[in-house]
C-alpha positions as CSV (number, residue, x, y, z in Angstrom):
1,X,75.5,5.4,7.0
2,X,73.4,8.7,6.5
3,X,72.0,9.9,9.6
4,X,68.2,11.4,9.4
5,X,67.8,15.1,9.8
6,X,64.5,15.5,10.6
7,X,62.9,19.2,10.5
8,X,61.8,20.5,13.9
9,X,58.1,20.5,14.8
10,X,56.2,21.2,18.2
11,X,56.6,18.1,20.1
12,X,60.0,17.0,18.2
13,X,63.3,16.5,19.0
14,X,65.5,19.4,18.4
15,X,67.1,18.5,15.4
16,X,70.7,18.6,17.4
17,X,69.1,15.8,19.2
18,X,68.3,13.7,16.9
19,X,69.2,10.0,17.1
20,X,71.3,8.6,14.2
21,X,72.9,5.0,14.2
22,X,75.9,6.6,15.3
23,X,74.6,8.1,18.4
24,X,73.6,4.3,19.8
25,X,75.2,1.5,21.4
26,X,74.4,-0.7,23.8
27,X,76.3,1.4,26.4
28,X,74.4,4.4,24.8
29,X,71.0,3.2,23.7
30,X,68.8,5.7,22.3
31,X,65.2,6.3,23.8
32,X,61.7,5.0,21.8
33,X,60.3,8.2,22.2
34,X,63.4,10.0,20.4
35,X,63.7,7.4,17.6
36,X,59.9,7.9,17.1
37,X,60.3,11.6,16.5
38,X,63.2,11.5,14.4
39,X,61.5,9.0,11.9
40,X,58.1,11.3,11.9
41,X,60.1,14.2,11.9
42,X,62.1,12.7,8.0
43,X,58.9,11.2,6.8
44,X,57.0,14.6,7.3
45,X,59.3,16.0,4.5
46,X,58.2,13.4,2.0
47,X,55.3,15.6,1.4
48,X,52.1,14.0,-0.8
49,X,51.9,12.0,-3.4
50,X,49.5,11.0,-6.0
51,X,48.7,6.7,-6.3
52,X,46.5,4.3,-8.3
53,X,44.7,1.6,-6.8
54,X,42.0,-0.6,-5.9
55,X,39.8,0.2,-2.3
56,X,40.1,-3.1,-0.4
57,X,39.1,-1.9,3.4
58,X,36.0,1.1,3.7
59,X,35.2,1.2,7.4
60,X,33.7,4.2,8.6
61,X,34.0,4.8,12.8
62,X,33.1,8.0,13.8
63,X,32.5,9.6,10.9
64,X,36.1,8.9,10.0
65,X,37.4,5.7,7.4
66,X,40.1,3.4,8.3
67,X,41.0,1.4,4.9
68,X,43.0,0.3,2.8
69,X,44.5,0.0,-1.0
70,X,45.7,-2.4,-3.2
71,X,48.2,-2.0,-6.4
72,X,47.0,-2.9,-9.6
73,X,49.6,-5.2,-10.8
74,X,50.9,-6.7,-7.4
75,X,49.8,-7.3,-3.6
76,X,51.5,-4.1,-2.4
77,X,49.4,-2.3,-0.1
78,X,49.0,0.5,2.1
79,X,46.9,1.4,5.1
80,X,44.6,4.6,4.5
81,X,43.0,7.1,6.9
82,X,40.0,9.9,5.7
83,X,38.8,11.9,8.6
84,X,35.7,13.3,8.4
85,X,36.3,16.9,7.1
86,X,38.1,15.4,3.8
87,X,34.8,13.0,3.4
88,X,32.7,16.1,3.5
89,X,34.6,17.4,0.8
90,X,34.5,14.4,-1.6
91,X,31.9,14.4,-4.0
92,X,31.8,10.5,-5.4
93,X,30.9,7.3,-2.6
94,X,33.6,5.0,-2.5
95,X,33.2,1.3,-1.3
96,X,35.6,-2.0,-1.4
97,X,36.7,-2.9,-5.4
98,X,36.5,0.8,-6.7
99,X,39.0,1.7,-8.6
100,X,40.4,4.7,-7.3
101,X,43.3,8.0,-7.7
102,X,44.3,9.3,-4.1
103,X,46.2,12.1,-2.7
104,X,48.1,9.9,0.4
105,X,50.3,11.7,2.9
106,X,52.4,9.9,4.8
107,X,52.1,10.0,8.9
108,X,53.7,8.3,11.5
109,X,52.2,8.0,15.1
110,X,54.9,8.1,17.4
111,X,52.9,7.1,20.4
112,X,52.1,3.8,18.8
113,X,55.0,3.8,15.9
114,X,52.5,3.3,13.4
115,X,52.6,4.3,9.9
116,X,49.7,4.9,7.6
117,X,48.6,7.3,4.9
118,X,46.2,10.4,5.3
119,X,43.7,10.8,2.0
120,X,43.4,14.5,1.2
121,X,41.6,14.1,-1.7
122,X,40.3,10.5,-3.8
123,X,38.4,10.6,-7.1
124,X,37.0,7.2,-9.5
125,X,38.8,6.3,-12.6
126,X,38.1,3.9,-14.8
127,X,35.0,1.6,-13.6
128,X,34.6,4.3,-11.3
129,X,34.4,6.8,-13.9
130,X,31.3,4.4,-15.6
131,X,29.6,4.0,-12.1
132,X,29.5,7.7,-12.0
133,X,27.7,7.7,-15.6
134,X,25.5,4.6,-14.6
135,X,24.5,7.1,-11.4
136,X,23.7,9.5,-13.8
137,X,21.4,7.7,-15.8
138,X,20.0,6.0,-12.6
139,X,18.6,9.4,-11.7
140,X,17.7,9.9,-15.3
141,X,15.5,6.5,-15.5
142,X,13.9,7.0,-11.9
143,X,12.9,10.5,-12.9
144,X,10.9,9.0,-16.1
145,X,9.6,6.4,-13.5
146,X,10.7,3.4,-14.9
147,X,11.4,2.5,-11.0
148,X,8.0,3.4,-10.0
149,X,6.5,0.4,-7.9
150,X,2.9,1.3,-9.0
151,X,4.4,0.4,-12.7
152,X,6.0,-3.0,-11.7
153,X,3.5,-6.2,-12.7
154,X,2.7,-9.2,-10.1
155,X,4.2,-12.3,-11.0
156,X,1.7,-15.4,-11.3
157,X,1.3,-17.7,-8.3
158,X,2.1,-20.7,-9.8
159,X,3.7,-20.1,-13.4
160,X,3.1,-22.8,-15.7
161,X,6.2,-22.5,-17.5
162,X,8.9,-19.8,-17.1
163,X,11.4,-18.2,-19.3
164,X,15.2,-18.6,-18.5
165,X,17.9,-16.4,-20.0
166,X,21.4,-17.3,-18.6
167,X,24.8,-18.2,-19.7
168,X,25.3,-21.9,-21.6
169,X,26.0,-24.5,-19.0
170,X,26.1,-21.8,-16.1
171,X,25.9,-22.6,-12.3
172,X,23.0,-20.0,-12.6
173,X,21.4,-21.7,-14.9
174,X,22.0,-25.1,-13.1
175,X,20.6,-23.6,-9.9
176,X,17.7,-21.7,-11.3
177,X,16.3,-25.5,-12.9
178,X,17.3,-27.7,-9.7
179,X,16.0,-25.5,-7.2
180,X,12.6,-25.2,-9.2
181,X,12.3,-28.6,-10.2
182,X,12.7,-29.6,-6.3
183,X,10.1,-27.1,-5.4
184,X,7.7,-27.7,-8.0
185,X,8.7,-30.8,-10.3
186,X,5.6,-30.3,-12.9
187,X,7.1,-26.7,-13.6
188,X,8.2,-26.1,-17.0
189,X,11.3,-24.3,-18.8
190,X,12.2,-22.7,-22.1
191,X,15.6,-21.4,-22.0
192,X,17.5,-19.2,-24.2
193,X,21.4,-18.6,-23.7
194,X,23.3,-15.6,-24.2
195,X,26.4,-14.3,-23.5
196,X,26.1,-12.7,-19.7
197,X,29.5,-10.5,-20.4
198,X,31.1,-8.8,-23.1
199,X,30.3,-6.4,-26.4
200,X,27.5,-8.8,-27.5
201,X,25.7,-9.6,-24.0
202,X,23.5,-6.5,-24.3
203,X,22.4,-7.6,-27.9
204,X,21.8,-11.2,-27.2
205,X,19.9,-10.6,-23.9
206,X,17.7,-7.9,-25.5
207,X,16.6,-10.8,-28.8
208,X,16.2,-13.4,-26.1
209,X,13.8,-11.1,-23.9
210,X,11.4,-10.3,-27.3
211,X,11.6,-14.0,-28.0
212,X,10.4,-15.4,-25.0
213,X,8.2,-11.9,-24.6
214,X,6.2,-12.9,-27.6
215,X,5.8,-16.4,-26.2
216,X,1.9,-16.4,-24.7
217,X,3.4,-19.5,-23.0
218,X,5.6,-17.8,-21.1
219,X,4.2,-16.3,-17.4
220,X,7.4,-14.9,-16.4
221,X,11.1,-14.5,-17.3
222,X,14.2,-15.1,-15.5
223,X,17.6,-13.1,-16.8
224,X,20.5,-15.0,-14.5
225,X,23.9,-15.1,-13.6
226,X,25.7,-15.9,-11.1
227,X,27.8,-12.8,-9.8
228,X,31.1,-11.1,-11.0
229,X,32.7,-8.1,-10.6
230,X,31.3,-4.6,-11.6
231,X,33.1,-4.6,-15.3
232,X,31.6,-8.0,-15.9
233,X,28.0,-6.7,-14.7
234,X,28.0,-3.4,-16.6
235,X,26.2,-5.1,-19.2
236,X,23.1,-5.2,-17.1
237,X,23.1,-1.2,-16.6
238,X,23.0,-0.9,-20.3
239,X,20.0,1.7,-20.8
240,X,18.5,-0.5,-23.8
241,X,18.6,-3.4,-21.6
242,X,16.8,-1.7,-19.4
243,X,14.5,0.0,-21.6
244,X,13.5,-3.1,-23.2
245,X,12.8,-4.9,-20.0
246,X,10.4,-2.0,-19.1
247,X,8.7,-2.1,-22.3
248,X,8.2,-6.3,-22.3
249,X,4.8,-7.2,-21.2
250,X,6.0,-10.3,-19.4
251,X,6.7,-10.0,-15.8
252,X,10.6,-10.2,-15.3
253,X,12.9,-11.0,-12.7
254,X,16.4,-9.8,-12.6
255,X,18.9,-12.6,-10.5
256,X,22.1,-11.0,-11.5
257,X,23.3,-12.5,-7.7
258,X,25.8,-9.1,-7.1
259,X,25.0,-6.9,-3.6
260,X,27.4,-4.7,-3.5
261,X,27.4,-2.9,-7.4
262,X,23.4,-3.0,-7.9
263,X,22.7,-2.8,-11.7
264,X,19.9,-1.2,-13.3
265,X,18.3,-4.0,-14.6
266,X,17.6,-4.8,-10.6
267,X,15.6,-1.3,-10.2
268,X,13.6,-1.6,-13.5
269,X,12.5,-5.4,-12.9
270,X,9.0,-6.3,-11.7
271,X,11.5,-8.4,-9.2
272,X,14.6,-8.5,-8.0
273,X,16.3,-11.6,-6.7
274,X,19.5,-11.7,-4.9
275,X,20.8,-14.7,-6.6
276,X,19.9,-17.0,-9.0
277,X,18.6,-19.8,-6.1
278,X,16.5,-16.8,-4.4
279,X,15.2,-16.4,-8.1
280,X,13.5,-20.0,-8.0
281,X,12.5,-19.6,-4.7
282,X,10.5,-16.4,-4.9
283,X,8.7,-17.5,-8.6
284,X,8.3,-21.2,-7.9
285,X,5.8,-21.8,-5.1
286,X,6.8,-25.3,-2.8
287,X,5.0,-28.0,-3.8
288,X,5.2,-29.3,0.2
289,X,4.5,-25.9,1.7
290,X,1.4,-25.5,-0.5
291,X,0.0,-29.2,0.5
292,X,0.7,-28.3,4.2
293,X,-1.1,-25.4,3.6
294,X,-4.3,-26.8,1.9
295,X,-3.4,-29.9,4.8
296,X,-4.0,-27.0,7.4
297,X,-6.6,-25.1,5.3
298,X,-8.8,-28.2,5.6
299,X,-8.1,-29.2,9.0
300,X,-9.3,-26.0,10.0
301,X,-12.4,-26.1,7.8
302,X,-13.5,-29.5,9.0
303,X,-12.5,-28.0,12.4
304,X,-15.3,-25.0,12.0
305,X,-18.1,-26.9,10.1
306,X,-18.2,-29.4,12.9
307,X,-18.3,-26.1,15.7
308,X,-21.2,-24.8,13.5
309,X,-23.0,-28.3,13.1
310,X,-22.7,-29.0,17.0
311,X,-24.1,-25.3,17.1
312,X,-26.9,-26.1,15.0
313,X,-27.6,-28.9,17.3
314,X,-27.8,-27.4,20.8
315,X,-29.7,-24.7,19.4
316,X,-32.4,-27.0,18.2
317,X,-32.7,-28.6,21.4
318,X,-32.9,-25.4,23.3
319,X,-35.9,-24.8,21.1
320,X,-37.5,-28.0,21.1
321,X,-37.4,-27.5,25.3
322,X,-39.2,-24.5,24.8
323,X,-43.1,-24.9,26.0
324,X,-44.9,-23.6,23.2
325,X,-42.8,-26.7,21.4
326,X,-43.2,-29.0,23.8
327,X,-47.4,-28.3,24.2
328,X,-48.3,-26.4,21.4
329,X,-52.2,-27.1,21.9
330,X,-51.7,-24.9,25.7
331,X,-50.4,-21.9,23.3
332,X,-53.4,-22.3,21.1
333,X,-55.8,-22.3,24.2
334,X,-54.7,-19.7,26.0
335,X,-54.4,-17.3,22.6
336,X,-58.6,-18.8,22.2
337,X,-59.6,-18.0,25.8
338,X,-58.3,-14.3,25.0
339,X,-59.6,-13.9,21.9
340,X,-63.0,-14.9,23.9
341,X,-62.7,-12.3,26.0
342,X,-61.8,-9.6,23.7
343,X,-64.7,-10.6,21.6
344,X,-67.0,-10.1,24.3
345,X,-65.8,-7.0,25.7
346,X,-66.3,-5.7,22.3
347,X,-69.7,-7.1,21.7
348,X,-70.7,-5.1,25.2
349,X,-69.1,-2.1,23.9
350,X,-70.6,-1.9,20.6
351,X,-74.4,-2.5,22.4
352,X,-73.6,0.4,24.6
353,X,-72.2,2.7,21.7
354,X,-75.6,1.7,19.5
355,X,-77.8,2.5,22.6
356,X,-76.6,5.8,22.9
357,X,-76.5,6.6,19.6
358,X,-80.1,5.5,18.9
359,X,-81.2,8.0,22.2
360,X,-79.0,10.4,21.1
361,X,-80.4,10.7,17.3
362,X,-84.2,10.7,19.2
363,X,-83.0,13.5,21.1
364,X,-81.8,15.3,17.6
365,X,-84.5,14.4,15.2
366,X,-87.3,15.7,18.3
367,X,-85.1,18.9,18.1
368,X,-85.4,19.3,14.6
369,X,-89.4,18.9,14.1
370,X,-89.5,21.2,17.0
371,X,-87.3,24.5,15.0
372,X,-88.8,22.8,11.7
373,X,-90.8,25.4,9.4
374,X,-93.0,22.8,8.5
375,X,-94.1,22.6,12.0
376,X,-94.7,26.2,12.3
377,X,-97.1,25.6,9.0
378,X,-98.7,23.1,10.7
379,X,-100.3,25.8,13.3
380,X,-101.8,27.5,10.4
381,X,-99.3,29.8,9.1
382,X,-98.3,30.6,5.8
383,X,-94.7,31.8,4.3
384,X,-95.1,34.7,1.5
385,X,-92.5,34.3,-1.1
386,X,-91.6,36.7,-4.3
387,X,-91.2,34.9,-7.9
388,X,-87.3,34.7,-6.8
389,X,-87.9,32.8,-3.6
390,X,-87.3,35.8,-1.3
391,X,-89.8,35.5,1.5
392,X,-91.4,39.1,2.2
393,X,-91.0,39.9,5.2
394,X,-92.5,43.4,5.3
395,X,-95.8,44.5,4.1
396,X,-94.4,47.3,2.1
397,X,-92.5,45.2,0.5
398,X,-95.5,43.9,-1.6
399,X,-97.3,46.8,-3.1
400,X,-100.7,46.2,-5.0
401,X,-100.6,43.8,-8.3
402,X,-97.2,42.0,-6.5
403,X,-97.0,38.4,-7.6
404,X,-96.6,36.5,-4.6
405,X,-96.6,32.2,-3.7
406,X,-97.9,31.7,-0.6
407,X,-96.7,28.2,1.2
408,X,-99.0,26.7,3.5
409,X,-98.7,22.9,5.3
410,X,-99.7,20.8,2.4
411,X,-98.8,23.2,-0.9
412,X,-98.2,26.5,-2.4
413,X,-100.7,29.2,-3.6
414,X,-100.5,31.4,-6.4
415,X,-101.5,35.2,-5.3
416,X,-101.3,38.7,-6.3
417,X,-100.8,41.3,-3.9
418,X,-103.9,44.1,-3.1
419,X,-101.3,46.2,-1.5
420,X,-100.9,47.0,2.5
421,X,-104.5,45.6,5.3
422,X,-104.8,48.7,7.3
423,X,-103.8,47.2,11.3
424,X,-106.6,46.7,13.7
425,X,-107.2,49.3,16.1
């Protein structure tokens, strides 16, 4: 048998001192520690290697993966390790079910005598390559804002019949009737089948959306199916799929019942349901939640019209205790006795306010005869006027042949002037 001849490393074995199946015996047993190094040391030489497969294990711990792949064709598997500084450097995101090209080198932990594979470098192929392209035209949509909230319509409270696209005879489809039916019986169906997979699903799915779109019966529209893998679903990332649901004027609601590979058709729908059942449920109020409702709607109405009645109540007999209600004739004499009063007071006040104004307008009208001209005319004298009505008030201001009016207590004079009386001595 071929010994191993492991290459030296820090830590190994010289290569002198390497174990081989020679070298052991049960009177010469080899140490763990030594057979450890010598098979790290030969499986160091293998070097990397490039392998097809399929992720089953993705579990990130400490910003490291631990996982694991799967051979196409067979169960063979192999136990994967990416540490951190190779994630940084990977440009796609990887998750169980990818299909996937790796760059495995093989390690063996001596401490433990584990083997496992390190990834150095891991890229999509095949659906992975079409996920990358679906990503692409994710971004592409979202930037358009066909995933805009503000854009997606509210779906009716209580739809009076809904439209079903699903697969003939599906356990979608089966699930989407029963669990509406039990929630609402009176709800109504149409449904439309189409194939959910394959080169015509797109095409049958978009003719079945305009159909029951044109339908003015219609308040909503359900496109299920129950699950599958990510080639089955790729159908419902088709960009006129989505297109078309964007462009229908009927609220729709995408049940494709998938978590882990999201399709389009979820982001552009006015609601997304993760499986068929959830699709009933969210569209299809409960017949029994809605009567407990109105049950406790009521309750609580009767409830606060019999608070406000018994309100009503005390309120009118606090009033009717009130005095004024209880006497109302001692309200009315006490508001007359008042009034009495008042009147009085201003009957005494108006007598006083007369009085003095009657002494006070005797006091006035005496002053006025007294500084009156007509009293002065009385005594005898006359006023000398010019034609104009100026009075002359000097002598010289009326020479000889000056047309004068003289005033005198009772009438005027007509008079022309002789000119200046010479002054007694």
């Amino acid at each position: 048998m071929t010994s191993f001849q492991p290459q030296q490393s820090p830590g190994d074995v010289p290569p002198s001192d390497a174990v081989s199946p020679r070298d052991s015996g049960p009177e010469h047993p080899t140490s763990i520690a030594r057979l450890n190094q010598t098979i790290k040391a030969a499986i160091d030489r293998w070097g990397a290697v490039w392998v097809e497969g399929e992720i089953t294990q993705w579990n990130k711990r400490g910003g490291n993966v631990f996982g694991g792949m799967k051979d196409l064709l067979s169960d063979a598997q192999v136990s994967i390790q990416l540490w951190s500084s190779v994630l940084r450097r990977l440009e796609d995101d990887f998750q169980v079910g990818d299909h996937v090209v790796a760059c495995l080198k093989a390690d063996y932990f001596t401490k433990r005598g584990s083997f496992s594979f390190q990834v150095t470098a891991m890229r999509h192929v095949g659906i992975g390559a079409q996920l990358e392209r679906l990503e692409r035209l994710r971004r592409a949509l979202r930037e358009e804002g066909l995933f805009d909230p503000a854009r997606k319509r509210p779906l009716p409270f209580l739809p009076h019949r809904i439209g079903l696209i699903t697969g003939a005879h599906s356990d979608a489809e089966k699930d989407v009737l029963r669990n509406s039916q039990l929630r609402w019986p009176q709800v109504e169906f149409r449904t439309i089948h189409a194939t959910v997979q394959g080169e015509r699903s797109v095409a049958e799915i978009i003719e079945a959306l305009a159909i029951l779109d044109a339908d003015p019966s219609i308040d909503v529209i359900i496109i299920a199916r129950g699950g599958g893998d990510p080639q089955t679903l790729l159908g419902f990332s088709d960009e006129r799929l989505v297109r078309a649901v964007a462009a229908a004027q009927t609220p729709v609601v995408s049940a494709i019942g998938h978590e882990n590979d999201r399709p389009l058709l979820d982001d552009v729908a006015d609601l997304r349901a993760s499986t068929p059942t959830d699709a009933a449920k969210r569209v299809v109020p409960d017949v029994g939640e809605q009567r407990a409702l109105i049950a406790d709607l009521r309750s609580r109405l009767t409830m606060r019209l019999t608070q406000q009645v018994r309100h009503g109540i005390q309120q009118l007999e606090q009033m009717r205790s009130r005095p004024s209600l209880r006497d109302p004739d001692s309200l009315i004499r006490d508001r007359a006795h008042e009034i009495a009063l008042l009147v009085s007071k201003g009957q005494d006040r108006s007598a006083r306010m007369i009085e003095r104004g009657e002494l006070r307008t005797a006091q006035l009208r005496a002053s006025l005869t007294a500084l009156s001209p007509a009293s002065t005319l009385a005594r005898g004298y006359a006023i000398a006027q010019f034609p104009n009505g100026e009075i002359v008030r000097n002598a010289a201001q009326a020479p000889a042949g000056t047309h004068l009016t003289v005033t005198v207590e009772s009438g005027a004079i007509l008079a022309t002037s002789d000119g200046a009386a010479e002054s007694a001595s």
